[in-house]
Short mmCIF file of the C-alpha atoms (twelve columns), coordinates in Angstrom:
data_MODEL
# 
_entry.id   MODEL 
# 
loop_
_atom_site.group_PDB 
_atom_site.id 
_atom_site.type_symbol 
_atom_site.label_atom_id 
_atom_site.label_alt_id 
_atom_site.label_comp_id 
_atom_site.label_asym_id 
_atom_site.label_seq_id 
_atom_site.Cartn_x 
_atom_site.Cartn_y 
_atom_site.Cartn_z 
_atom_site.pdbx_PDB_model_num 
ATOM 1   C CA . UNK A 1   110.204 -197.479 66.872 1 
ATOM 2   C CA . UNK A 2   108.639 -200.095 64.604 1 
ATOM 3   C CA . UNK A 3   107.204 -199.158 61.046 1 
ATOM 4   C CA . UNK A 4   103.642 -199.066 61.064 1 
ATOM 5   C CA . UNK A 5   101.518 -201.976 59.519 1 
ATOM 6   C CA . UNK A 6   99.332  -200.452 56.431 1 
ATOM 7   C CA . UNK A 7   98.711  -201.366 53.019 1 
ATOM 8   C CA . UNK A 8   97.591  -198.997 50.114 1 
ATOM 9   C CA . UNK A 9   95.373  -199.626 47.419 1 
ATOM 10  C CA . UNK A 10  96.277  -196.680 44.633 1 
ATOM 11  C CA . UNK A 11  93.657  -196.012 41.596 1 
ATOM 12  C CA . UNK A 12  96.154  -195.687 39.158 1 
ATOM 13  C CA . UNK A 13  97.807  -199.390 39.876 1 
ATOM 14  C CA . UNK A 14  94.233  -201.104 39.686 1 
ATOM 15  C CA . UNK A 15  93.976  -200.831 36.236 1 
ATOM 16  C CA . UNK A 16  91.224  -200.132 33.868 1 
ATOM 17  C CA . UNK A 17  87.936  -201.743 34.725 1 
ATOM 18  C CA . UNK A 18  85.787  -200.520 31.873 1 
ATOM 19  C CA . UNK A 19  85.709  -202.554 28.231 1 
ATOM 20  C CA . UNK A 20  85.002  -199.424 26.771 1 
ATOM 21  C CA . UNK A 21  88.446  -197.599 28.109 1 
ATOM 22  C CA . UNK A 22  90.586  -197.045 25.305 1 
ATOM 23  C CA . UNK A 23  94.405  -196.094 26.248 1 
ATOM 24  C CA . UNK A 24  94.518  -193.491 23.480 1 
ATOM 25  C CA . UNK A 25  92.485  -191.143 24.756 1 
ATOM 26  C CA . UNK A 26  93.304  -191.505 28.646 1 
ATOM 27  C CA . UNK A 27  97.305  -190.913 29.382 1 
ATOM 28  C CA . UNK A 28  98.367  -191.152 33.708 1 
ATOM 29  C CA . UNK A 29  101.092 -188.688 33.878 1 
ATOM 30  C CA . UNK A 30  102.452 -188.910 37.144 1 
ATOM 31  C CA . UNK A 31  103.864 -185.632 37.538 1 
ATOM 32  C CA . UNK A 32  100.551 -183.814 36.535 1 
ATOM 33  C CA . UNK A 33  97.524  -185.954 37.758 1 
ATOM 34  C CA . UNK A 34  95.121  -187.316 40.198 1 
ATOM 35  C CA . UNK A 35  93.718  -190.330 41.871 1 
ATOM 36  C CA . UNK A 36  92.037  -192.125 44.781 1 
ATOM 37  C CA . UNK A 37  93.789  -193.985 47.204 1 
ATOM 38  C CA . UNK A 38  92.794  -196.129 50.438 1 
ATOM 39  C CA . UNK A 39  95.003  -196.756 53.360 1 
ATOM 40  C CA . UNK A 40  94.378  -200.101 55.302 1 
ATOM 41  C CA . UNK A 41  96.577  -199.776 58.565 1 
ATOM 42  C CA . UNK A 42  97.181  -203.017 60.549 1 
ATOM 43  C CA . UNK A 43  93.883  -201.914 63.260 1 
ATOM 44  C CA . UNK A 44  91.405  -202.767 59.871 1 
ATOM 45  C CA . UNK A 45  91.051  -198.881 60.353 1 
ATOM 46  C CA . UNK A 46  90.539  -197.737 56.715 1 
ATOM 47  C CA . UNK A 47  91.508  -194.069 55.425 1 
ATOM 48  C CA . UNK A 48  90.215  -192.703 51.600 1 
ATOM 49  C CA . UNK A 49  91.525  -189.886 49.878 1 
ATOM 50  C CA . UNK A 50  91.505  -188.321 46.383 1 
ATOM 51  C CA . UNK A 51  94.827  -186.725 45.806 1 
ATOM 52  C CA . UNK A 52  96.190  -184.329 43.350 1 
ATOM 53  C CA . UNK A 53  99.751  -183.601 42.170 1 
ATOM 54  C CA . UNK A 54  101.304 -179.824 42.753 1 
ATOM 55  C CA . UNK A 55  101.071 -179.759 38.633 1 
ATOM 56  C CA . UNK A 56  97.455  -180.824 38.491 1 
ATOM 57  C CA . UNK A 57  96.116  -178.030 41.102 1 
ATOM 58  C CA . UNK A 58  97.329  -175.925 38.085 1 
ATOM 59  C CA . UNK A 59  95.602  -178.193 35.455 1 
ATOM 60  C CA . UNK A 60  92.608  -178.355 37.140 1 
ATOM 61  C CA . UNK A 61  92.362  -174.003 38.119 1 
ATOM 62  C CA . UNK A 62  93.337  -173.708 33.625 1 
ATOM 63  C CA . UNK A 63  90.618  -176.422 32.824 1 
ATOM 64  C CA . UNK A 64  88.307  -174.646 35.454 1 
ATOM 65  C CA . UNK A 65  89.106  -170.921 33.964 1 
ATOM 66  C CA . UNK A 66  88.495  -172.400 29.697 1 
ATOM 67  C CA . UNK A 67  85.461  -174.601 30.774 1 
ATOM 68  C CA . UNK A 68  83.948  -171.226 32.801 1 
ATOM 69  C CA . UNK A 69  83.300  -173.593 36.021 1 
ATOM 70  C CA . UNK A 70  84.086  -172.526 39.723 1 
ATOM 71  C CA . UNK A 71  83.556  -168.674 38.638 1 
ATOM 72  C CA . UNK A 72  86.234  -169.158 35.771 1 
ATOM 73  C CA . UNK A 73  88.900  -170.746 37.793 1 
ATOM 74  C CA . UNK A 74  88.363  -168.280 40.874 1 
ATOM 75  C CA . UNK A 75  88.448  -170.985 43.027 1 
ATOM 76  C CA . UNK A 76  88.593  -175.170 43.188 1 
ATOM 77  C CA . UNK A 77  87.531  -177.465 45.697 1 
ATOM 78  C CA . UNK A 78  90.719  -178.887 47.089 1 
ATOM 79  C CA . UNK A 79  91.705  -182.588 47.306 1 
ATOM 80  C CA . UNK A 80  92.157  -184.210 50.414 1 
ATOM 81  C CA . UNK A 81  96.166  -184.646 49.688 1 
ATOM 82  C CA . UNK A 82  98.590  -182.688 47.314 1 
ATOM 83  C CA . UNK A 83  101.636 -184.773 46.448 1 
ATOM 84  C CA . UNK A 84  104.810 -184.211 44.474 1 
ATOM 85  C CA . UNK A 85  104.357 -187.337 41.995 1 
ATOM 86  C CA . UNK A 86  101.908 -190.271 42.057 1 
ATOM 87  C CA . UNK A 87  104.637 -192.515 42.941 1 
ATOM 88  C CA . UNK A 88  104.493 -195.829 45.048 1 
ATOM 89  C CA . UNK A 89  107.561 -195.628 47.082 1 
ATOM 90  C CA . UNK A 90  106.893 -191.687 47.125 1 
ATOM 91  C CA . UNK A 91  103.284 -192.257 48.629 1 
ATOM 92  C CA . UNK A 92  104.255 -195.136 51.000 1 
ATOM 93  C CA . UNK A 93  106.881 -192.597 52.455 1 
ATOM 94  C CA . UNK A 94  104.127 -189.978 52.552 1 
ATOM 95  C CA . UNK A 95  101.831 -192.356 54.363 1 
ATOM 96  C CA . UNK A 96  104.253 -193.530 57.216 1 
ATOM 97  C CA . UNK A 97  104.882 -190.145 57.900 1 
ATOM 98  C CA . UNK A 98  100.937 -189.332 58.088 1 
ATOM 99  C CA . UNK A 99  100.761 -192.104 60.695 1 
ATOM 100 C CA . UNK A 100 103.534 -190.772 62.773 1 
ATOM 101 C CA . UNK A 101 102.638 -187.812 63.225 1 
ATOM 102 C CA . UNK A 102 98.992  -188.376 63.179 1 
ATOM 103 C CA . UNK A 103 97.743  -186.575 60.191 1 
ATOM 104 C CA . UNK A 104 95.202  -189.450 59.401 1 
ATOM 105 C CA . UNK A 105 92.242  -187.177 59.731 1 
ATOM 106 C CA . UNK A 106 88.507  -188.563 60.637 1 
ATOM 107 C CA . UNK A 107 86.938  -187.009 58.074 1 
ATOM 108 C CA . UNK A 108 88.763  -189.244 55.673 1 
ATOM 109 C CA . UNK A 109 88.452  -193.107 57.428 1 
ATOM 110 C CA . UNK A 110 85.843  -195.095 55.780 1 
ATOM 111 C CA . UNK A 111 83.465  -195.883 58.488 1 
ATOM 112 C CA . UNK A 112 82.619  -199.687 58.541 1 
ATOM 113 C CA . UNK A 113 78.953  -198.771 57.971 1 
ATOM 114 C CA . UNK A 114 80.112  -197.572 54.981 1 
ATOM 115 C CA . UNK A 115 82.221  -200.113 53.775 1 
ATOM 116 C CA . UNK A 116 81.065  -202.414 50.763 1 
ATOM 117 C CA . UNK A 117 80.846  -206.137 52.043 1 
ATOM 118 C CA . UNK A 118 82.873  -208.843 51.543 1 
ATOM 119 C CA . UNK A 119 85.594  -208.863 48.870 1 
ATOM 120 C CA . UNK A 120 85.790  -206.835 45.874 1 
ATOM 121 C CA . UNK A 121 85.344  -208.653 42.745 1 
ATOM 122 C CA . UNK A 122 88.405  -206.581 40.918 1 
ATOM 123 C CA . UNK A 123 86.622  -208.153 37.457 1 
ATOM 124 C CA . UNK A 124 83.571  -207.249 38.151 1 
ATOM 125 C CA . UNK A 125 81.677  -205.331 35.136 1 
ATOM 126 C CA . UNK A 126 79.480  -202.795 36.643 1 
ATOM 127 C CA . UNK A 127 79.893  -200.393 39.508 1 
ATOM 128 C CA . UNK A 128 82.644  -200.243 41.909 1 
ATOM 129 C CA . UNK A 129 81.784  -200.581 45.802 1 
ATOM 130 C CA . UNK A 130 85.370  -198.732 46.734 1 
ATOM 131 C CA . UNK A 131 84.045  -196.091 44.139 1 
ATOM 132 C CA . UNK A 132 80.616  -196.116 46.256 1 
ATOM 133 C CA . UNK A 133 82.800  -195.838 49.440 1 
ATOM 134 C CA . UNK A 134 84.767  -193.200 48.410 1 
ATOM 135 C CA . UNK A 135 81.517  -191.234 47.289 1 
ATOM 136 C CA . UNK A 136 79.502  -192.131 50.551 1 
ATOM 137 C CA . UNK A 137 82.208  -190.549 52.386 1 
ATOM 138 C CA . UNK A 138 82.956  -187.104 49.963 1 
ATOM 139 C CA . UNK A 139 79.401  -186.848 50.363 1 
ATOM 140 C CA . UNK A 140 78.754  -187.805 54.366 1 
ATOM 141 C CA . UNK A 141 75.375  -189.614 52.687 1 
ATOM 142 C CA . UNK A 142 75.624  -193.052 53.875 1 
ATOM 143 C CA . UNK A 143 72.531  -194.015 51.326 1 
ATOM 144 C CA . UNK A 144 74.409  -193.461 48.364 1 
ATOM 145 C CA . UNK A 145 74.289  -196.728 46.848 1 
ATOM 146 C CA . UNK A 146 75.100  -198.804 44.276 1 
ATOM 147 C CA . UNK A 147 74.201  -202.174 42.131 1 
ATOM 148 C CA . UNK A 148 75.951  -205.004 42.524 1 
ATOM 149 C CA . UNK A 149 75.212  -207.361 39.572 1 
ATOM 150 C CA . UNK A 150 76.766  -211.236 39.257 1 
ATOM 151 C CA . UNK A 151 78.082  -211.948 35.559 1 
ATOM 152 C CA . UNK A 152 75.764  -214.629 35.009 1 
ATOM 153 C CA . UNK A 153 73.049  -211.986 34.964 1 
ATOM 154 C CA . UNK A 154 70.763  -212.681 38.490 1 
ATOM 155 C CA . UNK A 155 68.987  -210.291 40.283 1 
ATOM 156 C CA . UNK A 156 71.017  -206.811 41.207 1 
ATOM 157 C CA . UNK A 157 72.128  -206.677 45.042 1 
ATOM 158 C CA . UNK A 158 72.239  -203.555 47.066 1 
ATOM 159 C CA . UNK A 159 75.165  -203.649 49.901 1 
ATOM 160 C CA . UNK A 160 73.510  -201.526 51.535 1 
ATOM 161 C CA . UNK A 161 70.587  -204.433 52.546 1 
ATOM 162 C CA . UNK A 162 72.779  -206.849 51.733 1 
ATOM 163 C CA . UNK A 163 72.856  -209.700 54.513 1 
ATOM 164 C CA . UNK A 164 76.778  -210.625 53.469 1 
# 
């Protein structure tokens, strides 16, 4: 049986986007962290998840119990995927497995209404349009939106009305 086609775009590989991130006060720790990731299988089918480690489910219930949110801690709202490590070889394991056995749920593909147009600009300096995708889809509210602005300053596009 052949390996199935996919690529997989993973938050914590794209790198920093903001001029204002400063590496001092943000750490990834791949044993105890989080992240979005989008698989692209061969189809053009696209799949978007946020995933947690087995150590940050733990993280996230202590920061949730000192910060007083969800009831204390009492509960979370889970990620779509918990993982061992935010690994690349680990997750591209992971994800060949998913497609086997067919635990690519609908919930999670990124319908193509919802899809930003075009290419992404991975220098561009103001919102992200996979960070609109991702929240169109958490959200099931196709008009969330966001600005698209050129760096020489012109008028602010919407891909939602976009003709691209």
């Amino acid at each position: 049986m052949a390996e199935p086609a996919f690529e997989l775009w993973l938050e914590f590989e794209a790198g920093v986007r903001d001029e204002s991130y400063d590496p001092a006060l943000y750490s990834f720790d791949a044993e105890n962290d989080f992240f979005n990731m989008i698989i692209t299988l061969g189809s053009g089918e696209r799949y978007a998840l946020n995933v947690w480690t087995y150590n940050y489910l733990q993280s996230a219930r202590r920061q949730a119990e000192q910060s007083g949110e969800n009831l204390k801690g009492a509960y979370l709202l889970p990620p779509d995927l918990l993982v061992r490590r935010c690994d690349r070889a680990e997750l591209e394991g992971i994800v060949r497995e998913m497609i086997r056995t067919g635990q690519l749920y609908d919930q999670w593909r990124m319908h193509s209404e919802y899809d930003p147009p075009g290419e992404i600009d991975a220098d561009a300096e103001d919102d992200d349009p996979i960070f609109a995708a991702f929240m169109r889809r958490m959200y099931n509210d196709p008009s969330i939106s966001i600005l698209i602005r050129p760096k020489d300053d012109a008028e602010a596009v919407d891909p939602q009305s976009s003709p691209i």
